[in-house]
Structure formats: C-alpha cells, structure tokens
C-alpha positions as semicolon CSV with decimal commas, in nm:
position;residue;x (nm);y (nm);z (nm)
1;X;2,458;-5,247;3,551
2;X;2,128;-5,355;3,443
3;X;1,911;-5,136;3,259
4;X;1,529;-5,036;3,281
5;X;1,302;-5,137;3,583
6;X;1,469;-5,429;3,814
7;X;1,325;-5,641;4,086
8;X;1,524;-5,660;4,399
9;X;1,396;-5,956;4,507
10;X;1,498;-5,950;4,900
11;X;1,271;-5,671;4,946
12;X;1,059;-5,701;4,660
13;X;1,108;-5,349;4,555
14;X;1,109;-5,248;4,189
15;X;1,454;-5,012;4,136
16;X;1,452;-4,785;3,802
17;X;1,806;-4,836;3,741
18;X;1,794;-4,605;3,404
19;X;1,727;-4,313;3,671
20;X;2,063;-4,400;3,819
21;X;2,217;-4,397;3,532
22;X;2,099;-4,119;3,391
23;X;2,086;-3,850;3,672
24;X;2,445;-3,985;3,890
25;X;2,651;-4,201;3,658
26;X;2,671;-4,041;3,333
27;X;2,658;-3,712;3,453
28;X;2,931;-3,742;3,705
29;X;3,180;-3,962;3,444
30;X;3,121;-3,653;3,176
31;X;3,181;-3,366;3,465
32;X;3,537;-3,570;3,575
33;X;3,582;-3,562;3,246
34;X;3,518;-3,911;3,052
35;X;3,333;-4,024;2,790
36;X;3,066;-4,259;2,971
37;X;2,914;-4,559;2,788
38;X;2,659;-4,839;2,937
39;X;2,638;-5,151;2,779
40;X;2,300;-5,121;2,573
41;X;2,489;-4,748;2,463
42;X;2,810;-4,949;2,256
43;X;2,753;-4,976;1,872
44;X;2,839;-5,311;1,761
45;X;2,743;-5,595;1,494
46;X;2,712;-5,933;1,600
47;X;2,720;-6,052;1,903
48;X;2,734;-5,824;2,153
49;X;2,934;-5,989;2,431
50;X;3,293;-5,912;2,233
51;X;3,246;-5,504;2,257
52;X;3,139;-5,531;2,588
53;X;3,457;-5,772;2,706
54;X;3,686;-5,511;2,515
55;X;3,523;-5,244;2,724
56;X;3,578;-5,405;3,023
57;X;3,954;-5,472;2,946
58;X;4,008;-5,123;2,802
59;X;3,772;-4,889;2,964
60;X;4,018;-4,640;3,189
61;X;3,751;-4,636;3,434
62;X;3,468;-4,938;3,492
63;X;3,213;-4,821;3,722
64;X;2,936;-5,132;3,864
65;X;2,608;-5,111;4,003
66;X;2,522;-5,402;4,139
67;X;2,194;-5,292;4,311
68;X;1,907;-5,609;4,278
69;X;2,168;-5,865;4,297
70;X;2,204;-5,820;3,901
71;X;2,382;-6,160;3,779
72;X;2,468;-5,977;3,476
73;X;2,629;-5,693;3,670
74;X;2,822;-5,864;3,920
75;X;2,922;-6,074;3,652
76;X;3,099;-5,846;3,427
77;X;3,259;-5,692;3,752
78;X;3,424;-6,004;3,840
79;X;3,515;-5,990;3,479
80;X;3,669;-5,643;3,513
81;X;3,832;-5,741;3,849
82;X;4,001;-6,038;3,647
83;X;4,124;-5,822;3,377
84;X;4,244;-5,532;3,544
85;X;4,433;-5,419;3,911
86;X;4,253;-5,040;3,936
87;X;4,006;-4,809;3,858
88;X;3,691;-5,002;3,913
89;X;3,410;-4,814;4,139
90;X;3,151;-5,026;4,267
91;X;2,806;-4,915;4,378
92;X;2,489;-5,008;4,485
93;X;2,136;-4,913;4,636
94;X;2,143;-4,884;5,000
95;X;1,944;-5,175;5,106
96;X;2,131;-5,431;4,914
97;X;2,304;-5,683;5,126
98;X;2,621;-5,786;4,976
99;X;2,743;-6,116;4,927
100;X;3,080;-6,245;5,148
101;X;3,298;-6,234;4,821
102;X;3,240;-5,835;4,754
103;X;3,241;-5,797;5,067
104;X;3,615;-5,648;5,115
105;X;3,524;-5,437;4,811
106;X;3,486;-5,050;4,882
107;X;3,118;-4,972;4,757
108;X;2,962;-4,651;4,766
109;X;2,578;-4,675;4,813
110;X;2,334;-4,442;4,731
111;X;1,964;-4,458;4,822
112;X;1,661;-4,499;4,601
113;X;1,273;-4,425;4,666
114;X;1,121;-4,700;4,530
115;X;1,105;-4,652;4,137
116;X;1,256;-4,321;4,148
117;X;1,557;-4,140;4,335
118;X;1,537;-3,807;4,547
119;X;1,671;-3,480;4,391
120;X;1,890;-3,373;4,709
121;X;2,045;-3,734;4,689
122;X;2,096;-3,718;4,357
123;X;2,310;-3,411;4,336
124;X;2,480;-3,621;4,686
125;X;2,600;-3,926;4,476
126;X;2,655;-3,735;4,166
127;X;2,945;-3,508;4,350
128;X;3,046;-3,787;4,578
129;X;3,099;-4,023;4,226
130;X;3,262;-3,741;4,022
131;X;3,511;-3,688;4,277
132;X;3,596;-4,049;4,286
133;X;3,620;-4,101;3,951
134;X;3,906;-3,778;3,926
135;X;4,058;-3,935;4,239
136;X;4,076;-4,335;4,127
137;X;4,241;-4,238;3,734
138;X;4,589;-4,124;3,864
139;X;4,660;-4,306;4,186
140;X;4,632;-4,639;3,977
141;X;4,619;-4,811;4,298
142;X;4,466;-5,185;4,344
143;X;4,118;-5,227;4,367
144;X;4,066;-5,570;4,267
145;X;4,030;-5,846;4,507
146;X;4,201;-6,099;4,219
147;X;4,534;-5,873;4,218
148;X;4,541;-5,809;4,537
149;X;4,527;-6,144;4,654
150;X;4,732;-6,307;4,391
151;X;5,054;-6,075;4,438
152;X;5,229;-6,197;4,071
153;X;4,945;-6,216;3,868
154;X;5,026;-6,021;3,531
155;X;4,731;-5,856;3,420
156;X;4,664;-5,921;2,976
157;X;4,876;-5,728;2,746
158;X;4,573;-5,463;2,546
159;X;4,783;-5,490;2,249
160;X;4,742;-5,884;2,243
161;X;4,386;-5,787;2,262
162;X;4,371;-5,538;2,002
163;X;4,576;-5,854;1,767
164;X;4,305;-6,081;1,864
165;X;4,000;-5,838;1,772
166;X;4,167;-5,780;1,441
167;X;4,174;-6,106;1,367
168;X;3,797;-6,151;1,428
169;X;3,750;-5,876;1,203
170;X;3,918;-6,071;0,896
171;X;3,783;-6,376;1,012
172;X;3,468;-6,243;0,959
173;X;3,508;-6,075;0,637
174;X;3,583;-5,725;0,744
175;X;3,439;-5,484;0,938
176;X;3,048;-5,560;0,939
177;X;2,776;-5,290;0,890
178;X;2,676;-5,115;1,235
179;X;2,318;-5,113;1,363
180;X;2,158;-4,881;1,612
181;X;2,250;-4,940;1,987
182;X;2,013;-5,086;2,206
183;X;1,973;-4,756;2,388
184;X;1,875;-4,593;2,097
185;X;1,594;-4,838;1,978
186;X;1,474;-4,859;2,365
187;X;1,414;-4,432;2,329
188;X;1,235;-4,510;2,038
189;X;1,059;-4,770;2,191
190;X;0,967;-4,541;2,467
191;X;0,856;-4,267;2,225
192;X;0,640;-4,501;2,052
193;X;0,483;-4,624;2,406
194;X;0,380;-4,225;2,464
195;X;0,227;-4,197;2,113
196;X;0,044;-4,514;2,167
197;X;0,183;-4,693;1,864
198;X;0,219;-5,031;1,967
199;X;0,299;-5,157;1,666
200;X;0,579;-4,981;1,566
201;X;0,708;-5,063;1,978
202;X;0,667;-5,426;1,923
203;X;0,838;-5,411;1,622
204;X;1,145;-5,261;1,790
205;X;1,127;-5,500;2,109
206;X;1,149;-5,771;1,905
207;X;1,514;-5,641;1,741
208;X;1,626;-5,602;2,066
209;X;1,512;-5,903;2,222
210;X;1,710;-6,070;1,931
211;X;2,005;-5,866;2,092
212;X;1,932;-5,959;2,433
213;X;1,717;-6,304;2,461
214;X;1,708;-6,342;2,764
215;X;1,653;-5,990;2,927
216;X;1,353;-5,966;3,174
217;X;1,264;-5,624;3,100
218;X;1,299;-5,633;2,735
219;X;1,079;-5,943;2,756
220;X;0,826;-5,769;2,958
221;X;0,828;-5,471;2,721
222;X;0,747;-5,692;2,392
223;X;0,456;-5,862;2,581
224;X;0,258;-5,512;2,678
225;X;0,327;-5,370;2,347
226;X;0,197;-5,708;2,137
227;X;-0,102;-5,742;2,345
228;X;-0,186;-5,336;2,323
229;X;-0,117;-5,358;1,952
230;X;-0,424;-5,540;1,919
231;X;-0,309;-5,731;1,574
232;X;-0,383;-5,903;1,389
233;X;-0,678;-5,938;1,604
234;X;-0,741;-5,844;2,019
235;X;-0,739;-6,230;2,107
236;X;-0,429;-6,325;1,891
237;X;-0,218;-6,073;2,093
238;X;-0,347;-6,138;2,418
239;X;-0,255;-6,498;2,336
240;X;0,119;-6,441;2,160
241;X;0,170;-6,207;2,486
242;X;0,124;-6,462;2,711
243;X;0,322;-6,703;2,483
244;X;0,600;-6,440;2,545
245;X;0,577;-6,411;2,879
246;X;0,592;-6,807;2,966
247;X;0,978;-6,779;2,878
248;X;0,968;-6,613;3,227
249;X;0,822;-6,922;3,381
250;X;0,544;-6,710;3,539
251;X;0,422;-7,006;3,708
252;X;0,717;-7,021;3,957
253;X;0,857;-6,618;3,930
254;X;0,809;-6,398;4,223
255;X;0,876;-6,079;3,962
256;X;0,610;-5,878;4,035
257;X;0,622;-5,662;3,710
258;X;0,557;-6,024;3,543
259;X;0,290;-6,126;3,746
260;X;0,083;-5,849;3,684
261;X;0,168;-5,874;3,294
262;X;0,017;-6,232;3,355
263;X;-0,249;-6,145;3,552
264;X;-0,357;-5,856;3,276
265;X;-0,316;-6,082;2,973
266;X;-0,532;-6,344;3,149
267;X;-0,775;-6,079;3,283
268;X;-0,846;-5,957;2,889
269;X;-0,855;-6,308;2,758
270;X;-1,165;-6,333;3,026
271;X;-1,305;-6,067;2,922
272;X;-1,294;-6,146;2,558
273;X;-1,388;-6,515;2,568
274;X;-1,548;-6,543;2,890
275;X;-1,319;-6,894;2,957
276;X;-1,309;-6,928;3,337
277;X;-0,942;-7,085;3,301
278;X;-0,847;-6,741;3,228
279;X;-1,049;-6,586;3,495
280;X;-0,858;-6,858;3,744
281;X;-0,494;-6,767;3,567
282;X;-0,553;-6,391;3,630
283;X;-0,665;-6,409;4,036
284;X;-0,380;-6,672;4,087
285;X;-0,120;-6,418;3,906
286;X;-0,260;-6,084;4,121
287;X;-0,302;-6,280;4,444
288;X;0,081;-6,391;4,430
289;X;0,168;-6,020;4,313
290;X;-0,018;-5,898;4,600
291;X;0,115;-6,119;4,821
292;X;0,459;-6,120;4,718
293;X;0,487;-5,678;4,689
294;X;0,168;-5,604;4,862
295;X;0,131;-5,325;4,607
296;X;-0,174;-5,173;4,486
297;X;-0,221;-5,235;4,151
298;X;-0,169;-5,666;4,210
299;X;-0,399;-5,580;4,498
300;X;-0,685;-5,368;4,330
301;X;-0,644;-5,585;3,991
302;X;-0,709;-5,935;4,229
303;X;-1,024;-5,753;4,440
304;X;-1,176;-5,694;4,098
305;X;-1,142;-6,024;3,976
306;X;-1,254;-6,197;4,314
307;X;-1,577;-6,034;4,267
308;X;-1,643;-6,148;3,921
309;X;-1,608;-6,533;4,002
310;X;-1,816;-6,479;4,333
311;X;-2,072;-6,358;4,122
312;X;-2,034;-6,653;3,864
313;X;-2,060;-6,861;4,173
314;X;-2,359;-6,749;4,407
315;X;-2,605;-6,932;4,261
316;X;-2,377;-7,305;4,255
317;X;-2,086;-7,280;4,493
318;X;-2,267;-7,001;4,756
319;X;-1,961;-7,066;5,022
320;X;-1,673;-7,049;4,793
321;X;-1,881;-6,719;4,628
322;X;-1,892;-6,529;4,998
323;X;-1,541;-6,676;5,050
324;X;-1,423;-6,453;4,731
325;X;-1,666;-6,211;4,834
326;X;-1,513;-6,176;5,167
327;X;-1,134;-6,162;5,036
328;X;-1,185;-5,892;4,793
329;X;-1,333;-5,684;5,062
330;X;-1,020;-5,744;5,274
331;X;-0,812;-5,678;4,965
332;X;-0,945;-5,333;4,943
333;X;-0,927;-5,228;5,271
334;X;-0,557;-5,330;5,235
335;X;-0,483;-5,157;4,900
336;X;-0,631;-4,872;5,109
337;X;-0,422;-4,905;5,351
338;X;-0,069;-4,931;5,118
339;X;-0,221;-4,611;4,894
340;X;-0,269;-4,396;5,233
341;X;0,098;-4,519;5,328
342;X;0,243;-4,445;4,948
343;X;0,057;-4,106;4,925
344;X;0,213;-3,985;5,338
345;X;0,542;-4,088;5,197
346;X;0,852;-3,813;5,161
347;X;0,841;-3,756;4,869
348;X;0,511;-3,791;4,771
349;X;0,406;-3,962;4,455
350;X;0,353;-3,677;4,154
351;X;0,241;-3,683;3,813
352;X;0,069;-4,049;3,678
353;X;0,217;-4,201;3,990
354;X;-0,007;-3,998;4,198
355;X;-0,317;-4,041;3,971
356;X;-0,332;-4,431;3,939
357;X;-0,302;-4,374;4,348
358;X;-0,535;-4,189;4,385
359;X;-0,773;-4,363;4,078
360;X;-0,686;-4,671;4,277
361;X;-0,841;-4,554;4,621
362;X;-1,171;-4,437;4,411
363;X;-1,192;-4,807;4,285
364;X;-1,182;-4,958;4,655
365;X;-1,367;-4,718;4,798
366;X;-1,680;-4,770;4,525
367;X;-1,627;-5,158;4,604
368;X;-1,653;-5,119;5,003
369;X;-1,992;-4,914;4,959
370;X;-1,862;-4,583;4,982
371;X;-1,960;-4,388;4,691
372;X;-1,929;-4,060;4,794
373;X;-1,541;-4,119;4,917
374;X;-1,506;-4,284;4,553
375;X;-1,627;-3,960;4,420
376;X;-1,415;-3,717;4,602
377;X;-1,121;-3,910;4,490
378;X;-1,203;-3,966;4,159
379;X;-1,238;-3,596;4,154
380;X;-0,903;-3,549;4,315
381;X;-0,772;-3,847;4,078
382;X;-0,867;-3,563;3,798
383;X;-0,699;-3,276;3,900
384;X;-0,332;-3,391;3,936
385;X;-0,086;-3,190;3,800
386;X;0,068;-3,463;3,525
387;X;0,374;-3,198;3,460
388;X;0,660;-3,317;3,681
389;X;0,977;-3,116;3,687
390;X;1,258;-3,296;3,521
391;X;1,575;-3,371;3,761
392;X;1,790;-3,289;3,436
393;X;1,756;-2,889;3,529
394;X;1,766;-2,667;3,875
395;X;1,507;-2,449;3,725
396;X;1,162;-2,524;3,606
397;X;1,086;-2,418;3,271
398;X;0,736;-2,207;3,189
399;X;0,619;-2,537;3,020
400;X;0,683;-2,728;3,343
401;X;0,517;-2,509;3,574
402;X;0,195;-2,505;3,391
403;X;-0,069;-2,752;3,527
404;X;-0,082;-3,030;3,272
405;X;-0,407;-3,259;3,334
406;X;-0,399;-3,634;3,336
407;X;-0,455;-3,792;2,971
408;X;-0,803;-3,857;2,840
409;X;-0,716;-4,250;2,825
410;X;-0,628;-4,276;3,172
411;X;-0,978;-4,100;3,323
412;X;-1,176;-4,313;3,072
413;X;-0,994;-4,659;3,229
414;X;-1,093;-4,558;3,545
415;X;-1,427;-4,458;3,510
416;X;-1,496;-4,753;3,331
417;X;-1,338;-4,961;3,557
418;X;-1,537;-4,814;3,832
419;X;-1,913;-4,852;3,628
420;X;-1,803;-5,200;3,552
421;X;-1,731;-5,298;3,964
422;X;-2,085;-5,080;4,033
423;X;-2,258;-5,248;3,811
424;X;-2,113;-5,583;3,896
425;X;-2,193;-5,494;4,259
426;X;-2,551;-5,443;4,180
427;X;-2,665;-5,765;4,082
428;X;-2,478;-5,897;4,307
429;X;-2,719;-6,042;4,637
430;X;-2,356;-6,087;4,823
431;X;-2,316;-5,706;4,858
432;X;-2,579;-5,646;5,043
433;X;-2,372;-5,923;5,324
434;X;-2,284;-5,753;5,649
435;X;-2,021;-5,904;5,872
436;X;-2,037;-5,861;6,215
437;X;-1,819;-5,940;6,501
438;X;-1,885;-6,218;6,709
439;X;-1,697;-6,214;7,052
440;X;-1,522;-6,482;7,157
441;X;-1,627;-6,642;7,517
C-alpha cells in the first residue's frame, strides 16, 4: 500500500492511507495473531527493493490496498500473485473502480471520508479483516489469478531464496550496518512538524527521499519543511522548494496537494520580491487546484491572489482588473458554498479541520463585504475544540475531553490574512463595483 496522504485521481479525493493502516490493518493482523509489517516499517541497508521482494515471497500472509490506483501497490501485488498460490487479501476504498485484470480478484472494500475514516466503519473492516486473515492461513487455498490460471506452474523454492540472499550478503561484504526504517524517521518527521522545527524535518525528508526518490508525498513533505525552515535565508527556501517540487512536473500534475505547494511557494516569493511572474505562477497553480478539487483552500488561496493583480491592474489594464475582480468574487461565493457543504457533512469536520473551515468562511465573507458574518465566524473559528478523541481507544481520556483551543499561530494567520484582504479592499476603487442583473429580452 502506499503510505501518507494519496490522490485518487478519478475523483480527485485526497485518501490518508496511514489512517487505514493504522486503525484496520495492523490492528486486525496483530488480533489474528501476526506480526504486521508495511513496507516503510522493514529495517534494511541498501536498497530497499530486496527486503521488500523477500517479504513478498515469504510473508505467510500479504495483505494489498490498492485504493488511488497506487502503481506501487498493485505492483507488488502482481508481484505477490507471481510468487505465491494463497494467502493474499486484497482491499481497497469503496469508490475505486478496478481495472479488468483484478477484476476476478475477491476485494474487500471499506469506505473512507475524505482524509479520514469513520469510527463505526473502522471497528466494521477491522473485524471483517481479522476474521479473514484467521480464515485465509489454514485453508491454503488459491487466490492468485497466475496459479489459478496456469494449472502446473511451480511456485519458487524459499530455500533457493534464502541461498540467493546469502549470497548477496557475502557479496557485499557481510551483513551491513542497519539504519532506522522509514516509518520511524517519518514519526520523527511528524514530531518535528508539531514543534515547528523545520530544520531538523527537512533534514530527515531528505534521508528518506534518498530512500524513496521518487515518492510524491515524501517529495511534498521536504518542500513545506525547506521553505518553512526559512534558511539560510526566506527567499533561498522558497526558491530550493520550488526547485523540489518541479521533479513533480507541476506544470502538467493534476495533484492537488502539489498544486497548492506551488501555488504557496509562488505566493511567498510575491510577497517577498514583489516579481509579478510569481504572482502569475501562484493564481495559475490555485485556479487549476480549484478547478481540478474544487476545495477551499485552492479556492480561497486563488480569490486572494485575483484581487492583488486587479489591484496592480486598475489603473493600466481596467478590463482585465474587473475581470479578476469579478472571478474572485465568484470564487468566494463558491468556497462558501463547498465550506457550508464540508461543515453539513456526517461526520462533521473537528479539531484544525474545522477551524481552517471555518477561518476560511471568515476570509470570504470579509472579501464579499460582509464584515459582520466575517466576525461571527472568526469568532466561531476561535472557539473550536482542537482536542479530537483518538480512534486508538473506546474511551476518552480526562486530557481528551478538556477543550483544547486552536494554536496561537493559526489565529494570527488568519487575522492577518483577513487585515491584509481589508486593507487591500480599501484602496481598491473596484470594490465599491456593483453588478446587477440585466434581463435578457
């Protein structure tokens, strides 16, 4: 399975797939019984393709999620289904359409909210996959479309394999010294993120991008932490991040985590040099995110922007400056529109999720005129409960039920995100434009 946030691009929805794995997979291997390892989880030296092939030969039990149309994932399971006649489980998020060649496979789905994964359906999938797993071990029947098709194939001898990986061993001079697993340098990554040191995260990312080149979230990861490090000065980091982020071809992606990377590297290169190519680079990268998710943050991000340039342009280009004016008005009533939807959905957002909702609808309320509906939900922005009940226990501890308010950092970006748009606003002769309806004869 992949790891960390993924992209299902049919849908455009954004799947945390470390949510899966943490709350149903592991959990439900350990309670049949089994020691469970993902990929970024197996200590190795080198290169890390060889432990993971062993696995996949020698693992009693391989299970695959192949929600997002992973490459990787469906990869290795065609690997697996090569190597072995039984006791692979395949899986996937409920909306994935499956390709003609899996499908004859037997997949259990499961079904995701977005970025996160409903506590009833977890406990669901968790049972349904535990009992699978104790069921699939013993029967040892065929589940591989290779075997089952190809009656006297002879599936590879583990001993042969065990030879071979010897051999590499004394090829390579013995046995080499072990480093820490990717999982374990992503939690310290993430701990680093949550202290804000930025630094030390960037310095991690870039050991495991050396360990994984060419994955998307790693990639993505190492460009917000070297542009937030702010070293060795604000500009240079902006301008290595975006470096970073080109190896994503950002010019031709429809990954909407990358776009709005983009879009904020180019938005604080504006900011900081006042270049209008980077102005231009940061509404191109939130319109397509906008377009291409229709989520809030591309959306409120682009509205922002559009006013800046129509304010740059009043004065020379008056029709292309109302033209911006016009679309970051239609922007917000949009984002409105998506934040009212996201905030009536079951369930509804909690903790930061619910804030930068919330913050969001302040932001395009204060840019439609409405400053009094900016300040009620600012206000109700501020008094989210940030303490979210972990899915790890049935019972919320003392520290969870206590009402945890939303970090300092996050009220002072929006606040000064919102005195920035007002004050933009105000010298701007193009807010004071009314459109009216003309009818049509």
């Amino acid at each position: 399975m992949g790891f960390g946030k993924k992209t299902d691009y049919p849908s455009g929805r954004v799947l945390d797939l470390d949510k899966s794995y943490k709350y149903i997979i592991k959990p439900a291997a350990e309670a049949a019984g089994y020691e469970c390892k993902r990929a970024d989880e197996i200590q190795h030296a080198g290169n890390i393709n060889v432990p993971m092939y062993q696995q996949l030969l020698n693992a009693d039990v391989v299970i695959a999620d192949v929600s997002t149309y992973n490459p990787n994932a469906f990869y290795e399971l065609g690997v697996r289904h090569a190597l072995k006649p039984y006791t692979t489980i395949t899986i996937a998020e409920d909306k994935l359409v499956f390709p003609f060649d899996v499908g004859q496979i037997a997949i259990r789905t499961y079904h995701h909210l977005g970025e996160g994964i409903d506590f009833g359906e977890v406990e669901r999938m968790r049972d349904a996959l535990q009992q699978a797993i104790k069921a699939i071990a013993p029967q040892a029947a065929c589940d591989s479309p290779v075997y089952t098709f190809l009656k006297d194939l002879q599936p590879p001898a583990v001993a042969r394999a065990e030879a071979q990986r010897a051999a590499l061993a004394a090829s390579a001079g013995g046995q080499a010294a072990e480093q820490p697993t990717v999982r374990v340098l992503m939690d310290q990554v993430d701990a680093a993120f949550e202290r804000s040191d930025f630094l030390t995260a960037k310095s991690l990312l870039t050991i495991v991008h050396s360990m994984m080149p060419n994955e998307m979230f790693v990639i993505q990861k190492l460009a917000l932490a070297t542009y937030k490090s702010k070293l060795p000065t604000p500009v240079e980091a902006l301008n290595e991040a975006g470096r970073i982020l080109e190896d994503l071809g950002p010019e031709t992606s429809t990954d909407t985590e990358t776009l709005g990377l983009y879009g904020a590297v180019h938005k604080r290169l504006w900011d900081t040099t006042q270049a209008g190519a980077h102005l231009d680079k940061a509404i191109w990268a939130h319109e397509k995110g906008f377009y291409v998710k229709n989520d809030y943050y591309n959306g409120i991000n682009l509205a922002f922007l559009l006013n800046v340039r129509a304010a740059l342009k009043t004065d020379t280009e008056p029709a292309e400056a109302v033209a911006d004016f016009v679309t970051a008005q239609r922007a917000r009533r949009r984002v409105l529109q998506i934040c009212e939807t996201r905030l009536a959905s079951t369930p509804a957002p909690k903790g930061a999720d619910e804030y930068w909702v919330k913050a969001t609808m302040a932001e395009a309320s204060a840019g439609l005129g409405d400053n009094p509906k900016a300040e009620e939900l600012l206000n109700a922005a501020k008094a989210v409960n940030m303490s979210v009940p972990s899915l790890d226990s049935h019972v919320k501890t003392a520290m969870e039920q206590m009402r945890t308010a939303p970090a300092e950092w996050m009220i002072q970006s929006t606040t000064d995100q919102l005195a920035r748009l007002r004050d933009l606003l105000a010298k701007s002769p193009l807010s004071r434009i009314k459109l009216v309806a003309i009818p049509v004869p």
